[in-house]
TORDRENLO-185976 format. One record per residue: residue in three letters; x negated, y negated, z negated of N, C-alpha, C in turn; residue number from 1. Coordinates in nm, 3 decimals. Each point is the difference from the previous one (the first is absolute). Layout:
r;n_u;n_v;n_w;ca_u;ca_v;ca_w;c_u;c_v;c_w;k
ala;X;Y;Z;X;Y;Z;X;Y;Z;NUM;
...
***
This chain:
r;n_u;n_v;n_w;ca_u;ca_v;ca_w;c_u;c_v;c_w;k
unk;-10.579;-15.488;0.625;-0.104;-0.060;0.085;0.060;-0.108;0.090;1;
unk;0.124;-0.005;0.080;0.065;-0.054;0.028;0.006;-0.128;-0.047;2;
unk;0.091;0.006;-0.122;0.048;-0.107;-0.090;-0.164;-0.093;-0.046;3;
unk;-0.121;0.057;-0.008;-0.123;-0.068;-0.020;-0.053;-0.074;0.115;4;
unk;0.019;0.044;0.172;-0.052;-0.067;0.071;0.097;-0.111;0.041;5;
unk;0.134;0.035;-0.027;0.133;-0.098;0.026;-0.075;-0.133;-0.130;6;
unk;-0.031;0.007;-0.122;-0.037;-0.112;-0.078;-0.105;-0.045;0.076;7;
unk;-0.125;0.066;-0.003;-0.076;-0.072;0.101;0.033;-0.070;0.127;8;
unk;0.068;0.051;0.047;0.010;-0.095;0.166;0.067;-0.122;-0.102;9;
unk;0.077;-0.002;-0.090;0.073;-0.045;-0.018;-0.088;-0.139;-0.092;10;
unk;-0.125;0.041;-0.079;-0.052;-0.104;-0.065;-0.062;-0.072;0.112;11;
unk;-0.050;0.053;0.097;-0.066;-0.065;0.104;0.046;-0.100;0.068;12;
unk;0.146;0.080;0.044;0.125;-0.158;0.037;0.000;-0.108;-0.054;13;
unk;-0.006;0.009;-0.166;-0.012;-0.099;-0.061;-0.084;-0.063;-0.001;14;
unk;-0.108;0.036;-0.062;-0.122;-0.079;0.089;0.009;-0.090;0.123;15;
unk;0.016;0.083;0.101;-0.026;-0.073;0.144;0.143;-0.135;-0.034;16;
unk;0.119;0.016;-0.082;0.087;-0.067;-0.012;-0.058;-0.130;-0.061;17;
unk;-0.066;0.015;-0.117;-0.017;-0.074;-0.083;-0.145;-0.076;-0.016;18;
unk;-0.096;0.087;0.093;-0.118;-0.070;0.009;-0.014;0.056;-0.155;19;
unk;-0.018;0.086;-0.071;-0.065;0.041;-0.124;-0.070;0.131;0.038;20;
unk;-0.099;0.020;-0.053;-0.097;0.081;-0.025;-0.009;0.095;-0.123;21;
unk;0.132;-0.002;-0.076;-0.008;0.066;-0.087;0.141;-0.045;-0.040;22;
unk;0.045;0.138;-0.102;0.147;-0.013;-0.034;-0.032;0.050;-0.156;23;
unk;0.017;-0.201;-0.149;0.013;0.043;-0.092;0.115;0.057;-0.110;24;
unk;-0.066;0.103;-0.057;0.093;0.093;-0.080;-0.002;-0.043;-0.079;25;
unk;0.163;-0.035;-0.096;0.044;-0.043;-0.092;-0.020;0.054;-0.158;26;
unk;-0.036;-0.067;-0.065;0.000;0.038;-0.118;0.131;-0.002;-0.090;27;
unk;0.044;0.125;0.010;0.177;-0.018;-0.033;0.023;0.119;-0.095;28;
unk;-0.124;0.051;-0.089;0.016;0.130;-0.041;0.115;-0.005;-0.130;29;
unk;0.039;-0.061;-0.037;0.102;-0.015;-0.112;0.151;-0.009;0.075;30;
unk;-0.016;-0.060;0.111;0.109;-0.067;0.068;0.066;0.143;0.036;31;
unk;0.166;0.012;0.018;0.064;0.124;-0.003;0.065;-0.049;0.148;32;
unk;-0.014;0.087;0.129;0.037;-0.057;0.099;0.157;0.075;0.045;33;
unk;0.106;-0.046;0.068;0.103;0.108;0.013;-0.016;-0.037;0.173;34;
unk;0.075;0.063;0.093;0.050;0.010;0.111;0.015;-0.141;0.089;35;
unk;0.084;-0.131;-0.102;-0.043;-0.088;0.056;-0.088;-0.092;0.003;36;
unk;-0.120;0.055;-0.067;-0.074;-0.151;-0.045;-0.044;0.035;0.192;37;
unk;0.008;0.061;0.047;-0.100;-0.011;0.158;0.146;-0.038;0.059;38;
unk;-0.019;-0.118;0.067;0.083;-0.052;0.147;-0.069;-0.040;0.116;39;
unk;0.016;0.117;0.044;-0.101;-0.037;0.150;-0.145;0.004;-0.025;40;
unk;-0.049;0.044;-0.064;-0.124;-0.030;-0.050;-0.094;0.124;-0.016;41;
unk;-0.116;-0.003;-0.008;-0.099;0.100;-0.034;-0.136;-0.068;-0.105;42;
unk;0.006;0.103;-0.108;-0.061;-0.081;-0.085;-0.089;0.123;-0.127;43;
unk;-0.117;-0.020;-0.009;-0.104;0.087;-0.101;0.002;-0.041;-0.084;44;
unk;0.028;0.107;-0.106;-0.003;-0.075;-0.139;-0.063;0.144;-0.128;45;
unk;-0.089;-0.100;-0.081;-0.057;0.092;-0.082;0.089;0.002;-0.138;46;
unk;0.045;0.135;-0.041;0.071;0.013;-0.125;-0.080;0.107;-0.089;47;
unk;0.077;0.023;-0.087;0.008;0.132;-0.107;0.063;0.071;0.039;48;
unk;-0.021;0.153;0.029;0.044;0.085;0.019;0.132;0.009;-0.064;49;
unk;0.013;-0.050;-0.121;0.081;-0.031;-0.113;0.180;-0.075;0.059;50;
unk;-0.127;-0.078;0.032;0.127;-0.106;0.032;0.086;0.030;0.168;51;
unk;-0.025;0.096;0.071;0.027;0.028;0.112;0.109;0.131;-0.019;52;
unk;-0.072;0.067;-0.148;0.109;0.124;-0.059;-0.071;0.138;0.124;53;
unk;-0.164;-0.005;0.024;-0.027;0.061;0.052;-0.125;0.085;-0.120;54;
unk;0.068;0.137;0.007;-0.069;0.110;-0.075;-0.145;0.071;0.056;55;
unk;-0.098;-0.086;-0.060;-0.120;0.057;0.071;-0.093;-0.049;-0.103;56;
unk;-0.150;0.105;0.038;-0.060;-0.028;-0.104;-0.113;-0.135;0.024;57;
unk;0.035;-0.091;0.112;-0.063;-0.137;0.026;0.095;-0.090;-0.062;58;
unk;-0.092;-0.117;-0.072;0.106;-0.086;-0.093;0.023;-0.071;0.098;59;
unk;-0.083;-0.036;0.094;0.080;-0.111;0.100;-0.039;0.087;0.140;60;
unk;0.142;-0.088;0.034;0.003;0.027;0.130;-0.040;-0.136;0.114;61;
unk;0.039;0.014;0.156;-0.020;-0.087;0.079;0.152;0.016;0.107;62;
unk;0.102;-0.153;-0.031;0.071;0.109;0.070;0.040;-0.113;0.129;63;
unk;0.032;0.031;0.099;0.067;-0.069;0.091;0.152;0.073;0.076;64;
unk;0.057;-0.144;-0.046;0.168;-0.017;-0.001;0.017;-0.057;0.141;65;
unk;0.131;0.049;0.053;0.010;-0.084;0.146;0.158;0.012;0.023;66;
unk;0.045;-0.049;0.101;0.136;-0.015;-0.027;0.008;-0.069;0.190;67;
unk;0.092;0.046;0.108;-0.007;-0.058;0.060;0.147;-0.124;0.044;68;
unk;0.068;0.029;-0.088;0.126;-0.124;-0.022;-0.004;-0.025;-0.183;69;
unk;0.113;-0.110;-0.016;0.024;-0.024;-0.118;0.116;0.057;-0.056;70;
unk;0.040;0.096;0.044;0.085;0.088;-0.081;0.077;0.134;0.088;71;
unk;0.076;0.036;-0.106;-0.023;0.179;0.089;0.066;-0.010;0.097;72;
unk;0.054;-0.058;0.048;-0.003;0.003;0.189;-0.072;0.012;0.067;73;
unk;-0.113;-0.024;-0.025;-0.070;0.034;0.097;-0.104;0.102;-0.060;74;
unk;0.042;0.077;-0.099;-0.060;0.096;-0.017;-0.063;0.045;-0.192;75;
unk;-0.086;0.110;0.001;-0.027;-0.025;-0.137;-0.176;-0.082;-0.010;76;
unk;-0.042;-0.051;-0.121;-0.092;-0.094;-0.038;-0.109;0.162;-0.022;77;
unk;-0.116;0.021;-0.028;-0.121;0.063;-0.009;-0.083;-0.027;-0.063;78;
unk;-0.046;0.097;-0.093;-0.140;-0.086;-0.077;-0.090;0.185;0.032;79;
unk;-0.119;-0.050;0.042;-0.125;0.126;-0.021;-0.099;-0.050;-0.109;80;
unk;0.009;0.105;-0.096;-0.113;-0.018;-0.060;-0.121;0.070;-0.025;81;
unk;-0.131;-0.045;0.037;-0.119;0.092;-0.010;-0.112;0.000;-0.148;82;
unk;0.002;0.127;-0.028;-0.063;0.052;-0.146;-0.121;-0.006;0.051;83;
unk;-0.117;0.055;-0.084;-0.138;0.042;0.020;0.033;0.122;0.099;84;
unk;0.068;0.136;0.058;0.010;0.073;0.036;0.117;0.006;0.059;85;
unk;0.133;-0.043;-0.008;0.091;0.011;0.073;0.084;-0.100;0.061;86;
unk;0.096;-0.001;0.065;0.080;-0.066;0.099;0.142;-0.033;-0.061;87;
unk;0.083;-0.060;-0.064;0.155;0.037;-0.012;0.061;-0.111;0.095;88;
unk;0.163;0.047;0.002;0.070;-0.134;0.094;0.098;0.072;-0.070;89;
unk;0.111;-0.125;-0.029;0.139;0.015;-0.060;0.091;-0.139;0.148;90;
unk;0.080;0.017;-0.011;0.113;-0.085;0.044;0.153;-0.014;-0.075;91;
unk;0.042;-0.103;0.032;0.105;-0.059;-0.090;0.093;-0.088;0.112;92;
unk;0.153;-0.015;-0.017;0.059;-0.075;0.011;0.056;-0.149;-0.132;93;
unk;0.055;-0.066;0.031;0.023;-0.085;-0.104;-0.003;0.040;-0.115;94;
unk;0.083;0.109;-0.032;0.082;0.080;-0.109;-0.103;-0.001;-0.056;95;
unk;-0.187;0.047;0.020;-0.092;0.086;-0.057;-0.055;0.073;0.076;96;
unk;-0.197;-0.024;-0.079;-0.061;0.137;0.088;0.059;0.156;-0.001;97;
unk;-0.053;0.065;0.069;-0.021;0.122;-0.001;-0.082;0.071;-0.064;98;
unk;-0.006;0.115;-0.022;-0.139;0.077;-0.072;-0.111;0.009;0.109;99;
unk;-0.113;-0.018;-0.106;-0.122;-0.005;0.034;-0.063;0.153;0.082;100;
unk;-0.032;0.016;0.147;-0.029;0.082;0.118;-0.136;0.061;0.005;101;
unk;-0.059;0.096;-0.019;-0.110;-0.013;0.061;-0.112;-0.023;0.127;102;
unk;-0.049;-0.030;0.063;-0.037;0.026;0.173;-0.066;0.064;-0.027;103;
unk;0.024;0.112;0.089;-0.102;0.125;-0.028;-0.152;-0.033;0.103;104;
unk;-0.065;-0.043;-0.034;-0.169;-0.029;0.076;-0.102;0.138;-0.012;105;
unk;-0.059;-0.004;0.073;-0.111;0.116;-0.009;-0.158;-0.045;-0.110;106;
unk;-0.067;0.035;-0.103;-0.060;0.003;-0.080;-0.145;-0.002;0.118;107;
unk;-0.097;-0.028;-0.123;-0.148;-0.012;0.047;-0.030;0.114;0.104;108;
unk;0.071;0.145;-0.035;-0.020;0.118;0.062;0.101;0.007;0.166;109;
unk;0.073;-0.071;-0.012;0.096;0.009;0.098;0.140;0.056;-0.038;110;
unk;-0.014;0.029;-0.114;0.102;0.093;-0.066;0.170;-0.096;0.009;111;
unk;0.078;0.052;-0.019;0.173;-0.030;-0.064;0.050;0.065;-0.113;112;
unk;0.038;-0.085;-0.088;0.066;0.089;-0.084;0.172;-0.047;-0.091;113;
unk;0.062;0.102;0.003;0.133;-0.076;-0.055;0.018;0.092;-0.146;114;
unk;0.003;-0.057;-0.059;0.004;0.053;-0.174;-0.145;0.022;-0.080;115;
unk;-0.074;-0.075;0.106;-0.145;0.023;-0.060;-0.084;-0.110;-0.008;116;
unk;-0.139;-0.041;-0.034;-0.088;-0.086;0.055;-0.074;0.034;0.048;117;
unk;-0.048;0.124;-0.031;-0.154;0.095;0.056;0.108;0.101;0.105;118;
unk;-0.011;-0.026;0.129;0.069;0.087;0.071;-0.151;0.100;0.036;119;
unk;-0.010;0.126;-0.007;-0.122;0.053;0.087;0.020;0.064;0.088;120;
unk;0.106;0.011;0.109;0.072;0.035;0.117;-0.015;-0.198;0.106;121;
unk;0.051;0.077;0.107;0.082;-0.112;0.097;0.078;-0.072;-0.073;122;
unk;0.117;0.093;-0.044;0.082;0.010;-0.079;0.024;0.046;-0.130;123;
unk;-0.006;-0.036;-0.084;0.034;0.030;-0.124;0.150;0.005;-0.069;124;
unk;0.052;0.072;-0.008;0.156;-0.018;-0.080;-0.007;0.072;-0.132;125;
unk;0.053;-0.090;-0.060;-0.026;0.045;-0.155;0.196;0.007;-0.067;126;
unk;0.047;0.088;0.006;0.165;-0.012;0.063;0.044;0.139;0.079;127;
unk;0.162;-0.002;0.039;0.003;0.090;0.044;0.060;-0.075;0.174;128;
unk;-0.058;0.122;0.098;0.044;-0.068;0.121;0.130;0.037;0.057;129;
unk;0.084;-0.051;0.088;0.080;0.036;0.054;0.047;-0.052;0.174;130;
unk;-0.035;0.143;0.090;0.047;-0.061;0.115;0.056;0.120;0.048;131;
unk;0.047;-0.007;0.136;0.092;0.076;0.097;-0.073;0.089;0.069;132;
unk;-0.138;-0.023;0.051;-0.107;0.083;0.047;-0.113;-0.030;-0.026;133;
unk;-0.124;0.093;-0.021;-0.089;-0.063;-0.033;-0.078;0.095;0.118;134;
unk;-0.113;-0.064;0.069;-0.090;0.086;0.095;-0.086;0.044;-0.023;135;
unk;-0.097;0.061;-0.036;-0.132;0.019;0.016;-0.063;0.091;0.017;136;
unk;-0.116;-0.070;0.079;-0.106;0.066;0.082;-0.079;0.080;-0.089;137;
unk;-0.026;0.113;0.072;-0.091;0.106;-0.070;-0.088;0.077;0.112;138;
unk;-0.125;0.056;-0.005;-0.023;0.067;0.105;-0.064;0.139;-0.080;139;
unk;-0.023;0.107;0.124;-0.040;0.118;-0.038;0.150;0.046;-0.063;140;
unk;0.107;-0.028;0.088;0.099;0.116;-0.025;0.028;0.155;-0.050;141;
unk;0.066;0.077;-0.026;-0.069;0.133;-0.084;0.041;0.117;0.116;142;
unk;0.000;-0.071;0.144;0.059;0.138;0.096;-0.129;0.081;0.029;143;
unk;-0.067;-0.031;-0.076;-0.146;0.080;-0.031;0.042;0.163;-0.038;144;
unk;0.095;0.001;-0.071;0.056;0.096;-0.087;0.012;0.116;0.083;145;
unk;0.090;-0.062;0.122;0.042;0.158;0.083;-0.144;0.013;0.142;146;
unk;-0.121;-0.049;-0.003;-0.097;0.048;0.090;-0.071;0.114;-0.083;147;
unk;0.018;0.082;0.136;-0.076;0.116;-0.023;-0.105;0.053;-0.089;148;
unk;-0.112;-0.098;-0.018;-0.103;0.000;-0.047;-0.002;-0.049;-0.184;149;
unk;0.175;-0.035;-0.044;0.018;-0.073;-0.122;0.002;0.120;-0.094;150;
unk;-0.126;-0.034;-0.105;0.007;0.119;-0.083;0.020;-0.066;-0.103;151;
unk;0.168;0.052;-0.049;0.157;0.008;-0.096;-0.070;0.062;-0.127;152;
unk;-0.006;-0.040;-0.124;-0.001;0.079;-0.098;0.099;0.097;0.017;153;
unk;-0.075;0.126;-0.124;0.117;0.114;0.007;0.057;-0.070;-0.151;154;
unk;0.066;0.071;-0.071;0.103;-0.027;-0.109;-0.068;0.019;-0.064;155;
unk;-0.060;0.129;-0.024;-0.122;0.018;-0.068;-0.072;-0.133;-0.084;156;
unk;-0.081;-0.041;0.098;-0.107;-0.092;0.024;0.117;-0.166;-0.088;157;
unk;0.112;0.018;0.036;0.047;-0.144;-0.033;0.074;0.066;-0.116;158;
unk;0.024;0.124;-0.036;0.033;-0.011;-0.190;-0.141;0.012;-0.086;159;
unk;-0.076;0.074;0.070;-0.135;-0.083;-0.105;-0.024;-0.124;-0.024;160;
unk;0.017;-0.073;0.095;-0.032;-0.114;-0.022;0.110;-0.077;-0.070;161;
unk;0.108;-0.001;0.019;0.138;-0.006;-0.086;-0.058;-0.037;-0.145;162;
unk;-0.073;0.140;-0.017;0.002;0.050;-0.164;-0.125;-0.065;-0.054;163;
unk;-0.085;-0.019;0.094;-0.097;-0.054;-0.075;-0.017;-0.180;-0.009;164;
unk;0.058;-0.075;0.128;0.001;-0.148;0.017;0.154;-0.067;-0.035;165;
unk;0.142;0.099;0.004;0.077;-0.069;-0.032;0.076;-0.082;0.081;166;
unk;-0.029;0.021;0.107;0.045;-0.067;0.160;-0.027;0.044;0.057;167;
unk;0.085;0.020;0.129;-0.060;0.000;0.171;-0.132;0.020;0.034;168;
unk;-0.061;0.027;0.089;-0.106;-0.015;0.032;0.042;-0.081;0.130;169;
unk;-0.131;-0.118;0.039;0.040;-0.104;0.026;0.095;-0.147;-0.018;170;
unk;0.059;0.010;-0.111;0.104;-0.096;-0.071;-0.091;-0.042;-0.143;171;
unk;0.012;-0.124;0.030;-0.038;-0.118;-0.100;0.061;0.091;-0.191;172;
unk;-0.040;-0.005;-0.076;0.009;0.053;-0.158;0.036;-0.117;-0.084;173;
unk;0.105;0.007;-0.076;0.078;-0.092;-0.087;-0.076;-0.139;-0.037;174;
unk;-0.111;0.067;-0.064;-0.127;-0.101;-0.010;-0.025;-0.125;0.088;175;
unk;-0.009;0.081;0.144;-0.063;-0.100;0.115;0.145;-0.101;0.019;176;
unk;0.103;0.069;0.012;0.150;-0.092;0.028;0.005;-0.077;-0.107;177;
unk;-0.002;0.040;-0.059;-0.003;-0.153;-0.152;-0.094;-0.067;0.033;178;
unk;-0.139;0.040;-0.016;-0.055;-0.135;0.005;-0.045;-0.056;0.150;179;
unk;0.083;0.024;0.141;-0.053;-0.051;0.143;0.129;-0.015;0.042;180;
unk;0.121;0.082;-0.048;0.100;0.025;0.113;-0.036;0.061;0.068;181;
unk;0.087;-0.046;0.127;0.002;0.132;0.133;0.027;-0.096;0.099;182;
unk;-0.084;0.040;0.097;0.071;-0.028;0.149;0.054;0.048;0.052;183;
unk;0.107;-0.059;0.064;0.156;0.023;0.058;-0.019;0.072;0.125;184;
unk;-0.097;-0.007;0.077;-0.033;0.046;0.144;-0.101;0.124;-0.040;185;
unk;-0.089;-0.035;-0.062;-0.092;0.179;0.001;0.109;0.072;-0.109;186;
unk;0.090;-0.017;-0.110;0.014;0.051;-0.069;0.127;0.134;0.058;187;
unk;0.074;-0.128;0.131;0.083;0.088;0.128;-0.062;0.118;0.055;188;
unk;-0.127;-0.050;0.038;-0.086;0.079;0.066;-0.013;0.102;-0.090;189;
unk;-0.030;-0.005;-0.155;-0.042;0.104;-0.084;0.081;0.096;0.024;190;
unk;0.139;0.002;-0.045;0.157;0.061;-0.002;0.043;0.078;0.109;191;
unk;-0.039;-0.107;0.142;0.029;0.116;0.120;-0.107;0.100;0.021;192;
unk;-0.139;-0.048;-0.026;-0.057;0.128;0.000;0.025;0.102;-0.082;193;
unk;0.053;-0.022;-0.125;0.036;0.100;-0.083;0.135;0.073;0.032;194;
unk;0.091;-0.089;0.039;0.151;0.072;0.120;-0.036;0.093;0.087;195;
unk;-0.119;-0.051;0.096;-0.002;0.090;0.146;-0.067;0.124;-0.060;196;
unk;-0.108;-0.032;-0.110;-0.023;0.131;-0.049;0.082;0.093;-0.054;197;
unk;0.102;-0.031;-0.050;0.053;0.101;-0.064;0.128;0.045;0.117;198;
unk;-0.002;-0.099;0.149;0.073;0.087;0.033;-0.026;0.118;0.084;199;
unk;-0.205;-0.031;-0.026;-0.025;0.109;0.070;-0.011;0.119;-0.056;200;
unk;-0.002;-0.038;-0.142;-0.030;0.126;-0.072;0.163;0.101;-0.025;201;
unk;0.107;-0.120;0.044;0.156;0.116;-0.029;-0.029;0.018;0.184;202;
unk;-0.005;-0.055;0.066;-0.009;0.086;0.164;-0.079;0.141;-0.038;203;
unk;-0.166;-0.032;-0.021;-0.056;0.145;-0.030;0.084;0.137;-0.091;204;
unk;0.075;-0.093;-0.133;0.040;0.108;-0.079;0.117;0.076;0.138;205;
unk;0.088;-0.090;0.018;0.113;0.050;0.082;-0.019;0.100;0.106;206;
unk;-0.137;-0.029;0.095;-0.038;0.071;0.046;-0.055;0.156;-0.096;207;
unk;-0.100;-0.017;-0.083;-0.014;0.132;-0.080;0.165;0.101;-0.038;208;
unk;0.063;-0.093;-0.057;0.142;0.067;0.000;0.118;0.049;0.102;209;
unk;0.003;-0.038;0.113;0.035;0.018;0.101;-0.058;0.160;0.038;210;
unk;-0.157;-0.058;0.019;-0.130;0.178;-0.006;0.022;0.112;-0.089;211;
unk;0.020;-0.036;-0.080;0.069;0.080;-0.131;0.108;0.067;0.023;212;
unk;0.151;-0.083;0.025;0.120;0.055;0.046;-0.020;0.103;0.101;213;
unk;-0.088;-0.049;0.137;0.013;0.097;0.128;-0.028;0.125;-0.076;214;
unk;-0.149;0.007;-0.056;-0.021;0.151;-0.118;0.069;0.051;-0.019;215;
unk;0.095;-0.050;-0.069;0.078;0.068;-0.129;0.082;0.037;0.072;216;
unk;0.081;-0.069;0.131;0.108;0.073;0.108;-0.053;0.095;0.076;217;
unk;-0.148;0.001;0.057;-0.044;0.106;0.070;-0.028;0.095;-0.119;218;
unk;-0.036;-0.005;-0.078;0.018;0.143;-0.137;0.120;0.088;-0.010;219;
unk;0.067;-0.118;-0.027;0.147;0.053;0.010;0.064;0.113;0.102;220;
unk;-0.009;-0.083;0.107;0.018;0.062;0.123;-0.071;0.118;0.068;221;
unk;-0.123;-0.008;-0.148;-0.079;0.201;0.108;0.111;0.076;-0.098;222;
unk;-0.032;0.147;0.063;0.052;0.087;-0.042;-0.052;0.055;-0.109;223;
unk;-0.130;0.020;-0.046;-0.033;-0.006;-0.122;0.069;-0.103;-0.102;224;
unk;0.103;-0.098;0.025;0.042;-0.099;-0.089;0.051;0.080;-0.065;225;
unk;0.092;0.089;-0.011;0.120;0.025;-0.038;-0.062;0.014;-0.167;226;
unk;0.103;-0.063;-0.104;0.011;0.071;-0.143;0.053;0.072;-0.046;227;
unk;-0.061;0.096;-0.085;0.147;0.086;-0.056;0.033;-0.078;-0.134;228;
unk;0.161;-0.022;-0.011;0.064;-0.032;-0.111;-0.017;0.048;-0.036;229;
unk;-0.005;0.158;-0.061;0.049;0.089;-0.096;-0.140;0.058;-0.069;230;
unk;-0.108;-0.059;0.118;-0.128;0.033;-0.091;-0.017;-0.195;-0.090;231;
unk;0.029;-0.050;0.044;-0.030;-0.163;-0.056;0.026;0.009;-0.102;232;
unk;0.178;0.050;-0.037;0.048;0.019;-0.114;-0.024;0.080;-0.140;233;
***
């Protein structure tokens, strides 16, 4: 967005420079441009997709080259070129361009997408991601779990259902993850509710067993405990 209002201020200069009302684009679509044909210059020019060595399914493009010295001292030369649907920019020093960039722009929907054209997110990544942290917001946390009033399946209740659906109860089924994915924030949410549950259900057992032990030591300990070996045997 940047780099689009920087051309604009920038055709406008010219204008007000030149007393023109319009800036014509060259008919240069055969013409093969490298790094230096721009010295100092800014300049639109209509090609073949072909001839630019840009892979897209528009045969021509529209591209504008700019350069703000005549050689790489003062930097590298630029060409953007715009398709029916997308944005590219490459740069080059003398030697040769660079490979062809995409600008990632937002679609009719508002959308972004990188490995895609139809993004149907904000974001779309079609790829794998990689960062150091990732954040996100979720609400309706699962500390629902330990209020009083939270009624926990018994085991019971969640191996029937086991046996008859094949998943969790409450967790998305092979089916739905193939064809939607998952979200990263409720799917957290799914997991800890399923954690806090089960650590209420080993607190309860521990407690039952604990209840159990005192028994079995106060048994022990009446005087009716006693066994006879010699009748056991």
């Amino acid at each position: 967005m940047r780099i689009l209002l920087f051309f604009t201020f920038y055709l406008c200069a010219l204008q007000l420079s030149f007393g023109q009302t319009k800036l014509t684009v060259v008919d240069s679509r055969d013409s093969v441009t490298v790094p230096t044909s721009y010295k100092r210059s800014f300049e639109p020019h209509f090609k073949r997709s072909t001839t630019v060595n840009l892979s897209t399914t528009s045969s021509y493009v529209t591209v504008l080259g700019f350069r703000g010295w005549s050689d790489d001292s003062g930097g590298k030369a630029h060409e953007m070129a715009f398709t029916n649907s997308d944005v590219y920019l490459r740069s080059g020093l003398n030697a040769g361009w660079g490979t062809w960039r995409k600008v990632l722009i937002e679609n009719e929907s508002g959308n972004v997408g990188i490995g895609t054209a139809t993004p149907s997110e904000k974001l779309s990544v079609n790829g794998n991601i990689r960062a150091k942290e990732i954040n996100v917001e979720t609400a309706n946390w699962p500390d629902y779990v330990f209020d009083d009033d939270y009624q926990m399946p018994s085991l019971i209740e969640t191996e029937a259902f086991i046996k008859q659906h094949k998943h969790l109860p409450g967790m998305p089924n092979k089916e739905q993850v193939a064809a939607e994915g998952i979200s990263l924030g409720e799917m957290n949410r799914k997991l800890l509710e399923k954690v806090e549950e089960l650590t209420l259900m080993l607190i309860q057992e521990q407690q039952k067993r604990i209840g159990l032990e005192e028994k079995v030591n106060k048994l022990l300990r009446s005087p009716n405990a006693h066994i006879d070996c010699k009748a056991a045997d």
